[in-house]
N, C-alpha and C positions, 0 to 999 in steps of 0.2 A: 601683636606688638606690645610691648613691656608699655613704653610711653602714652600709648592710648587708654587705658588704666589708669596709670600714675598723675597725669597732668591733661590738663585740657588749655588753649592760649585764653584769653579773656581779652575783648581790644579797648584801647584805651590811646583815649584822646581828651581827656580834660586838661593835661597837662600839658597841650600840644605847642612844641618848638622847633621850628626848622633845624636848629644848630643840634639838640637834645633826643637823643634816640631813646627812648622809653620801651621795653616790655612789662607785660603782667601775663599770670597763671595761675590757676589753679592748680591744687595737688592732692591727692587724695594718702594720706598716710597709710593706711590699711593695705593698698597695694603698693610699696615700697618694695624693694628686692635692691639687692646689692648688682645682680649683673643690667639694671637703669642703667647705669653710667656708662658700659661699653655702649646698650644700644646706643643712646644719646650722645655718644664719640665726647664723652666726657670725664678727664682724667678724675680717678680714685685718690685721693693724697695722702698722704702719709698720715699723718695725724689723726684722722679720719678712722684707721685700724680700731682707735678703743671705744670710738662716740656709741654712744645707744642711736638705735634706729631712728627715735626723731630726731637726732641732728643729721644724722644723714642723709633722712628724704628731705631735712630742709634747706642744707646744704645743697643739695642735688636741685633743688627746684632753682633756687636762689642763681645759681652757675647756669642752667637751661636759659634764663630770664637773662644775664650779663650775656651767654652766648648768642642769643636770637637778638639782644640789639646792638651787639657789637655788627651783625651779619647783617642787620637793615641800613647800618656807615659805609658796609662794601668792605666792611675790617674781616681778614679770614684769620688774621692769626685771635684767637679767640682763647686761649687758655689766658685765666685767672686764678694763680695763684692762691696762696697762704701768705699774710706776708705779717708783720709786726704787729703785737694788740689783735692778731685774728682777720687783719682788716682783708681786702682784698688788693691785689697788685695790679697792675692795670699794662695792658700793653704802650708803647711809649709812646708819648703825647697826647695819652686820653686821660679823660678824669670821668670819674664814675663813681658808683654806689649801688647797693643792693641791700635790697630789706625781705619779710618775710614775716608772716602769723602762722600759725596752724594750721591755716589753709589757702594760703595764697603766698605767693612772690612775686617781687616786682625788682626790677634794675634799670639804672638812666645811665646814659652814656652821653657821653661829650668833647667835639675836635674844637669846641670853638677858645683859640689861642685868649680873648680876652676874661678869660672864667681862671678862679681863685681856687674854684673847689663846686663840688655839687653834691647834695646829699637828698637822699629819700628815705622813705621810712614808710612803713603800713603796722597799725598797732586796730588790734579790736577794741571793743568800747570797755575802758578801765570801768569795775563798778566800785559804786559810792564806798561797799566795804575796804576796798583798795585805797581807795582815794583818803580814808579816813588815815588811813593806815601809813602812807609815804606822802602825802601832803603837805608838810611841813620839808617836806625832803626834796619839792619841785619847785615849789612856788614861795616868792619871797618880795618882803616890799609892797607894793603897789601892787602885783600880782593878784596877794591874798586878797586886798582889798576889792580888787575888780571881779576875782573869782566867789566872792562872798553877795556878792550885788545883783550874780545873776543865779536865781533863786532856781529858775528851770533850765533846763537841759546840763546840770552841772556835771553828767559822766562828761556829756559830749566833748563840752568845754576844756575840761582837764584832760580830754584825750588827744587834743587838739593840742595844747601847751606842750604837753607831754612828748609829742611825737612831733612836734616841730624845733624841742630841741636836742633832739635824739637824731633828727637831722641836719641840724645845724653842729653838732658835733663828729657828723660826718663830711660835711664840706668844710669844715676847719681843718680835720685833722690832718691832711695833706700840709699844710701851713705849721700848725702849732708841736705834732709829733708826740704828743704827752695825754694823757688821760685829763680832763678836766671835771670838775663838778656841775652841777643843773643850775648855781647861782653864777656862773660867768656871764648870763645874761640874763635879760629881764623883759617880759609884755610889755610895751607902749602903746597899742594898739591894736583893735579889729575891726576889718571894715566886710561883714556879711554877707554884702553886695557882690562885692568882686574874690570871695572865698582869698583872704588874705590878712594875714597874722604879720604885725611889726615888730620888732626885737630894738633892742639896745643893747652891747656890750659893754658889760660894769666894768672886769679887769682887764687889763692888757693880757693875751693871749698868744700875741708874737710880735715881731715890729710891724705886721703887716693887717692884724687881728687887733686893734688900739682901744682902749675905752673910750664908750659915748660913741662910736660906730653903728648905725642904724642898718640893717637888713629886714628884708620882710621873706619870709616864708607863704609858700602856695598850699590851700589844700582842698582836698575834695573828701566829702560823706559818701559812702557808701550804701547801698541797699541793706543790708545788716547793719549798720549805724557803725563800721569799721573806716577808719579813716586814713587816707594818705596826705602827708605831706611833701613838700619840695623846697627843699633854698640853694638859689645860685646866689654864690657869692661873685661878685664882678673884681676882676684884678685891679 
């Protein structure tokens, strides 16, 4: 079997919510093959025709990951589209997301009617030479200031910002419809304890996305020091 190669599941419950279906995977790039997607009963999409091979084994993981948790809600219609900005489509009445590094996927699903949006995200550990590099480009305000204070672990930290607003611009975007920049919001907070990052919204973003809105973002460290995030936004 193509897929026993390709991908292996990885289980995951740090994130665990009765309402929130979550998968993760691994995926091995090296064995990629284009006929994945028939075994895995998983539509090839058009667009798809010119990508170079790593977007297509990560595309392909990515889709496996939205499919197995769509199928743990009891949802069988399971195709996820292409849909505006590249985002993904969602069958009607869900709200979801899906993320991906070089060697893992992960996608969150969700029926629960009181949710605005939901986003995840998995980013490996940004180094310092990156960080030198688009830091000025993430982090602003108060941000710079908190992230200058904390002397040790500072990939970590920035990977953590990084990748919880890269999720938060994925549970927006069902809301706001528009590409935003990394300064629409801003750190107020971390509390270590309970792996949980606070946010403030600076600009208005839609009538429903208002400035001075607080959300807090979830996340978890991985064994490789790769991180995931999570934020529900509540309606």
């Amino acid at each position: 079997m193509y897929e026993i190669n390709f991908l292996s599941d990885v289980p995951f419950d740090d994130l665990a919510d009765p309402q929130v279906s979550i998968h993760f995977c691994h995926y091995n790039i090296e064995m990629y093959n284009d006929n994945l997607f028939r075994a895995l009963s998983i539509s090839f999409p058009e667009p798809l025709g010119s990508a170079v091979v790593k977007r297509r084994a990560e595309f392909l993981a990515g889709r496996y990951c939205a499919k197995s948790a769509l199928s743990k809600l009891g949802i069988t219609e399971t195709e996820v589209p292409i849909g505006q900005h590249r985002s993904p489509v969602w069958p009607h009445g869900l709200l979801g997301s899906i993320s991906h590094s070089n060697t893992h996927a992960i996608a969150a699903v969700t029926t629960k009617k009181q949710t605005m949006g939901i986003g995840i995200d998995i980013e490996a550990q940004i180094t310092s030479q990156t960080i030198s590099r688009i830091e000025k480009q993430i982090l602003f305000n108060d941000e710079l200031t908190f992230f200058n204070q904390h002397s040790k672990h500072k990939e970590q930290l920035f990977t953590l910002i990084f990748s919880a607003k890269e999720s938060f611009f994925k549970a927006a975007y069902p809301q706001v419809k528009r590409y935003f920049e990394f300064d629409a919001v801003e750190l107020i907070g971390m509390d270590a304890s309970r792996s949980k990052l606070t946010f403030k919204i600076i600009n208005e973003l839609s009538t429903t996305l208002t400035a001075n809105q607080v959300f807090s973002a979830d996340y978890v460290i991985l064994e490789n020091q790769a991180v995931i995030t999570f934020v529900n936004l509540p309606a």
